[in-house]
C-alpha positions in Angstrom: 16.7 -25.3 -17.1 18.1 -28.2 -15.6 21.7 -27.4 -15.8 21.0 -23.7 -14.8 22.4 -22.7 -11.3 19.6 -22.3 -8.7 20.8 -18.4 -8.2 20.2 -18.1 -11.9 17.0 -19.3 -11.7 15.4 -17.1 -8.7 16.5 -14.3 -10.9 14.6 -15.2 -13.7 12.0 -16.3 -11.8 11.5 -13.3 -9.4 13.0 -10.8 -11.4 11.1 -8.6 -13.4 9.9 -9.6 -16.9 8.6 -7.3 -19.6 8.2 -9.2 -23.0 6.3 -12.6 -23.8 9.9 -14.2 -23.9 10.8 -13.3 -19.9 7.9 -14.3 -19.1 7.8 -17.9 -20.5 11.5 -18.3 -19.3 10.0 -16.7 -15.7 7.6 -19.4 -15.7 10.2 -22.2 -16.8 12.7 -21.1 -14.1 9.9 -21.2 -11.1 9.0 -24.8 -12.0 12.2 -26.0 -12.1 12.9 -24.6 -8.9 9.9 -25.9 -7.6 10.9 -29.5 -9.0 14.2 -29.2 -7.0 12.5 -28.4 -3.7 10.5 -31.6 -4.0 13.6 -33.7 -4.9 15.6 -31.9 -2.0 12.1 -32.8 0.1 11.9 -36.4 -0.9 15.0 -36.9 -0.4 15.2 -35.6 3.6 12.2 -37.6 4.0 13.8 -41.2 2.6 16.9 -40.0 5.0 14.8 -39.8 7.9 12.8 -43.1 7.5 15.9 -45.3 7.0 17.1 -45.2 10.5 13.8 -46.0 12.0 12.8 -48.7 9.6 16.1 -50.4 10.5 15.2 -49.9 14.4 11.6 -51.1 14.0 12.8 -53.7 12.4 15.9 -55.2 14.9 13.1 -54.7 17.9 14.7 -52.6 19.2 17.7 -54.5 20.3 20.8 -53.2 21.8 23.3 -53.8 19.2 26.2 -52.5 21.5 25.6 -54.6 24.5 27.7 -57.9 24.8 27.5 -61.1 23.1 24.7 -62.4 25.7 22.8 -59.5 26.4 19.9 -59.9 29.1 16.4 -60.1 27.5 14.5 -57.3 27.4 11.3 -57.4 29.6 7.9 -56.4 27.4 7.5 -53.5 29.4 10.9 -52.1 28.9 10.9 -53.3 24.6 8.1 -51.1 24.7 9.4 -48.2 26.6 12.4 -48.3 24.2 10.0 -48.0 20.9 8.5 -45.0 22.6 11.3 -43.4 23.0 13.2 -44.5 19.6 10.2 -43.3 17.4 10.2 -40.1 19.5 13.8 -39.5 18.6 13.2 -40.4 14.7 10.4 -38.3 14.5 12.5 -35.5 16.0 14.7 -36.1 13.4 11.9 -36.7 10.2 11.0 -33.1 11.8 14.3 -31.5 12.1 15.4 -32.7 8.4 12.0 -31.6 6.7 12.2 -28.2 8.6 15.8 -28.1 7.2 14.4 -28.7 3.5 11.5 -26.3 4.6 14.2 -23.6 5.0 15.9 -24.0 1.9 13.2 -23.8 0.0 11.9 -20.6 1.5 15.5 -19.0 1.3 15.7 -20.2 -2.4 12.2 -19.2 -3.0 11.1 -15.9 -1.5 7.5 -15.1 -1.4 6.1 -13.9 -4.8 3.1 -12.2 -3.1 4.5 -8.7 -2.6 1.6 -8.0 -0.1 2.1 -10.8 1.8 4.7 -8.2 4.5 1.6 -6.8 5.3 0.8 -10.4 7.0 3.4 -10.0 9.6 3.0 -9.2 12.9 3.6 -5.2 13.7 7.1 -4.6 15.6 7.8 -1.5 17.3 10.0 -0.1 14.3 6.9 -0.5 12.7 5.1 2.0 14.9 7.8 4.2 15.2 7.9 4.8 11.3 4.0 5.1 11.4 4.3 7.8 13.5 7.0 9.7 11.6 5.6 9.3 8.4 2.2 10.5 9.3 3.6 13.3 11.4 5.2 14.6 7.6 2.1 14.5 6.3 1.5 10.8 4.7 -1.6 8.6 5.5 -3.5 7.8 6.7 -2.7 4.1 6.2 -4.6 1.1 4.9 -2.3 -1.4 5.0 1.2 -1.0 7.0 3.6 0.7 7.2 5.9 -2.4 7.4 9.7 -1.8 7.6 13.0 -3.6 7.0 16.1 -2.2 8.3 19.5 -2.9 6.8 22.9 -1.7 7.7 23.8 1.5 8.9 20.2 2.1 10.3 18.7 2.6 6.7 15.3 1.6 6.3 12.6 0.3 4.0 9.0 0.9 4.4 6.4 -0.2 2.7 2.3 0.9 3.0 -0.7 1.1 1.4 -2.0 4.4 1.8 -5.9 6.1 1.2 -6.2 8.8 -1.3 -9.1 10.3 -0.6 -9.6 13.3 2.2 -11.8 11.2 4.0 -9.4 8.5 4.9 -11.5 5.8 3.3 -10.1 3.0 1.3 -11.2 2.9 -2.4 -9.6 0.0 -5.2 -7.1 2.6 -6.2 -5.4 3.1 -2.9 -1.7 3.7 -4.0 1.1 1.3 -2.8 4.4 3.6 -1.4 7.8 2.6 -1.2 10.2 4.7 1.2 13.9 4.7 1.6 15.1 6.3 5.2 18.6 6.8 6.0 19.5 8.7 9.4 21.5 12.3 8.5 25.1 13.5 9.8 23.9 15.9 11.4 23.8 14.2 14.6 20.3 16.0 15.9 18.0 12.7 15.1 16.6 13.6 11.4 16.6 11.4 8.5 16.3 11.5 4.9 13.4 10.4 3.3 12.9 9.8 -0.4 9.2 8.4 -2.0 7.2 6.6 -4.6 3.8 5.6 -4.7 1.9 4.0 -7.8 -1.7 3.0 -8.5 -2.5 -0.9 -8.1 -2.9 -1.8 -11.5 0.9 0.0 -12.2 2.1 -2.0 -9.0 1.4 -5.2 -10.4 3.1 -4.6 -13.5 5.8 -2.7 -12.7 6.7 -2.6 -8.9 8.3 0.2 -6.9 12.0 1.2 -7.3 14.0 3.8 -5.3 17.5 4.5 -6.4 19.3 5.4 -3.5 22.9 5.9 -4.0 26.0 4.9 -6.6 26.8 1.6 -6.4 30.5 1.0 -4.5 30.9 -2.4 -6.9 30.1 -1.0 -10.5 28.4 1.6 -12.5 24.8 1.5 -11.3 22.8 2.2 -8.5 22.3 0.4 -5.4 18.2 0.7 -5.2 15.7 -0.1 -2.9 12.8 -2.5 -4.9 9.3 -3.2 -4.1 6.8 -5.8 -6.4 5.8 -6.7 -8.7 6.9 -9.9 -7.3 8.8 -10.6 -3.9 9.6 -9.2 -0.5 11.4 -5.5 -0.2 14.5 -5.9 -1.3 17.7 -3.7 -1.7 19.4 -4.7 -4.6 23.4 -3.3 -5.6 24.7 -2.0 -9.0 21.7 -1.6 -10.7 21.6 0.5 -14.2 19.2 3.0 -14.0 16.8 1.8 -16.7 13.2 4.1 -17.2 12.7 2.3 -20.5 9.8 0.0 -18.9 7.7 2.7 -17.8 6.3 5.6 -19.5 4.4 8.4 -17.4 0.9 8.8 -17.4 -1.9 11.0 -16.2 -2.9 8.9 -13.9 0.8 9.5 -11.8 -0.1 12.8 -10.7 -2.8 11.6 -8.2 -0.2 9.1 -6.5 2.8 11.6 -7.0 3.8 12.0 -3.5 5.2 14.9 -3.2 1.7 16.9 -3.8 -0.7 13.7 -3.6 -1.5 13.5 0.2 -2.1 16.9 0.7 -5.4 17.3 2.8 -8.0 19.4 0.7 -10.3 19.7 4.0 -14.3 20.3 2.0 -14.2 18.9 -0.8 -18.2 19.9 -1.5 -17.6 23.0 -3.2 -15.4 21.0 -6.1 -17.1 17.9 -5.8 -20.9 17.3 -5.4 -20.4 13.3 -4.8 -17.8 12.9 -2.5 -18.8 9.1 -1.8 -17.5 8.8 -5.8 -14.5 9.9 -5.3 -11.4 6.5 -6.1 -8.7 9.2 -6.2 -8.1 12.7 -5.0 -8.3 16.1 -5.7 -4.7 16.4 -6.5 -2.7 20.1 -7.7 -1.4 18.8 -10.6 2.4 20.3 -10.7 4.5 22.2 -13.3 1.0 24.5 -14.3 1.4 27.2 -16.3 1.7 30.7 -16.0 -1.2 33.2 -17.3 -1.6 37.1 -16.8 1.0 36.9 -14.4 -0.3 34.2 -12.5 -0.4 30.9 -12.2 -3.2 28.5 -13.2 -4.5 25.6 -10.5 -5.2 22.4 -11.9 -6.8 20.2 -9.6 -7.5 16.5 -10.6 -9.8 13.7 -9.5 -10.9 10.5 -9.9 -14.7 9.3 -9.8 -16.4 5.8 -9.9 -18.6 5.4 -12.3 -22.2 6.0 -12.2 -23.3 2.8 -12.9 -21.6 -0.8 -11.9 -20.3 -1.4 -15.1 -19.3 2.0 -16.3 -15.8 2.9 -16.0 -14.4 5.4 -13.4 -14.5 9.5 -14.7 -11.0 11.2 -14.6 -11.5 15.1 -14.1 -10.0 18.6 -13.6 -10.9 21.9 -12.5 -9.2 24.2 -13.3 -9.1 27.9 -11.1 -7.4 31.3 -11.9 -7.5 34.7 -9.9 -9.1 36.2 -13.6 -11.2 33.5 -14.7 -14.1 31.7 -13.0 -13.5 27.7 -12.3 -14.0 25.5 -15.2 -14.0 21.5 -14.6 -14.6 19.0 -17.3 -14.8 14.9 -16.8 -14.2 12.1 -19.5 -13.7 7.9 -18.9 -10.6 7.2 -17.8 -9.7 5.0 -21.0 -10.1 8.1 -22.7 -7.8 10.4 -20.7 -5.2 7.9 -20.7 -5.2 7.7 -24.7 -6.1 11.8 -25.1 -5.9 13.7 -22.1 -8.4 16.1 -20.8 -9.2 19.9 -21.4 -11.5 23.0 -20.2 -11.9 25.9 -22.4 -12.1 28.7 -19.7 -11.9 32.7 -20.0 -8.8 34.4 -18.1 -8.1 37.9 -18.5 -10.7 38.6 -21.3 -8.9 36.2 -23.6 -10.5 32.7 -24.3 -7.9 29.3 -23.1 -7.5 26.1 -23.5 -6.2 24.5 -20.5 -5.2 20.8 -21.0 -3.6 17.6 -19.4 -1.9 15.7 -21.8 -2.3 11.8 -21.6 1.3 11.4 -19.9 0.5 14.1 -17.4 1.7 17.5 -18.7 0.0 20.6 -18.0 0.0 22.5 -21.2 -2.3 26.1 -21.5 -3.0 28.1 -25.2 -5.6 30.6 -26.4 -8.4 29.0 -28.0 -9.4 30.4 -31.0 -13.1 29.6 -30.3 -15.8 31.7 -28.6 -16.4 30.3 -25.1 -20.4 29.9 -25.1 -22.9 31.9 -22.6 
């Protein structure tokens, strides 16, 4: 690690790592670069002390005066240490800010949450209030935005997922990319991804936005799971590190912040409720219509028991029909109802990467 370039060293240390290997090597570049940043420190500090040391130690004579220069008075040597240890620690200050800036610029923050620290700014505000006027929020954490060229924007929230506006543990991180439209009337383009904490963490945020001017990838915006927001150039467009799962239709944004109103009649413990009710998209189609899948998240009934994933499922010729299971077992199975539409018994299922699948059982539906 030693001989590695300091850009090639941020990279692997705030880049994103996937196997055992990256990580170590992740782990290995941060400490060298934090090894450098207290030689670079030490160094500014040794720099700074050597002028003073020689001035304390000369009196603070007046090396350029002639070659019988009046004594000074006590009053005035004094008066001159006061202001020579001013000016050195003016400098000390000065150099260790300097050092302070490299290493901030040659370390960004790992905590990705850490924007939400800032103070707001009035781009801040003015995002809120577009975002939540097209129907996101309402917002835990943020928004917090960072502009590039051309008047493009990132912003970055935390938003509640529950119709109550509440915060729960599973309030979903968002990433947006904004870029102002040609047609000259003041709208924008927005594009959107949210994920659940746990998927933040390990994977981030990432938000292709356009071809790459420089290569043969995609210049993306890029949120977690380590660092700032960031737009990053030319990157492939790699899905290999993530594979979907049923938990992504309650944070899909597209259909996840949709305000239910009641939720009593479909819920008989709102104060449970971590995620949701969601319409779970791409449904099937039965007897001409389509069936409504509606999915939601519960805490579990006890401190230690795990959180309930469920569905109910509704059709114009069928009565409702909502089952519940752990979550641990949703994401390695799925969920199901057996439900009668039409006259004809079906099985209506969520699969455990999210798809909607629907089949006539071949099993009586009991009274």
């Amino acid at each position: 690690m030693k001989n590695v370039d300091r850009a090639q060293l941020e990279r692997w240390a705030y880049g994103r790592s996937t196997t055992p290997e990256e990580y170590e090597r992740a782990s290995l570049a941060a400490d060298e670069l934090q090894r450098r940043a207290a030689v670079e420190r030490e160094r500014a500090e040794l720099a700074a002390r050597e002028p003073f040391a020689r001035a304390v130690a000369h009196e603070g004579v007046d090396d350029t005066a002639g070659e019988h220069p009046e004594p000074l008075t006590d009053g005035e040597r004094r008066s001159r240490r006061r202001m020579l240890a001013t000016g050195i620690a003016g400098v000390t200050a000065a150099a260790l800010a300097l050092v302070g800036g490299i290493v901030v610029l040659s370390q960004p923050n790992p905590d990705p949450l850490a924007i939400f620290e800032t103070e707001e700014t009035q781009l801040d505000r003015n995002w809120t209030q577009r975002l939540e006027s097209w129907g996101f929020g309402p917002f835990i954490a943020g928004p917090r935005t960072t502009e590039l060229a051309d008047e493009r924007v990132i912003i970055v929230a935390r938003v509640s997922n529950v119709p109550d506006g509440r915060s729960t543990s599973w309030d979903p991180y968002c990433l947006f990319f904004a870029s102002p439209t040609n047609t000259g009337d003041g709208s924008w383009g927005l594009s959107s991804e949210c994920t659940y904490p746990e998927k933040f963490e390990r994977e981030g945020l990432t938000l292709p936005d356009r071809p790459s001017a420089s290569g043969d990838g995609f210049d993306t915006a890029i949120w977690g799971p380590s660092g700032e927001p960031r737009y990053e150039q030319n990157l492939p467009l790699d899905d290999s590190e993530s594979s979907p799962s049923i938990i992504d239709i309650l944070t899909n944004p597209l259909f996840g912040f949709e305000q239910v109103g009641d939720v009593g009649p479909i819920i008989h413990d709102p104060d449970r409720l971590l995620m949701g009710p969601h319409v779970a998209y791409d449904a099937p189609t039965i007897a001409d219509d389509p069936v409504v899948v509606q999915m939601y998240l519960l805490d579990g009934l006890t401190e230690t028991a795990e959180p309930e994933l469920c569905i109910r499922v509704t059709h114009p010729d069928g009565d409702p029909a909502t089952a519940c299971t752990p979550l641990s077992s949703a994401r390695e199975n799925g969920i199901f109802v057996v439900m009668a539409i039409a006259d004809e018994n079906w099985i209506v299922s969520v699969d455990a990467a999210g798809v909607v699948n629907a089949q006539q059982a071949q099993v009586a539906i009991p009274d």
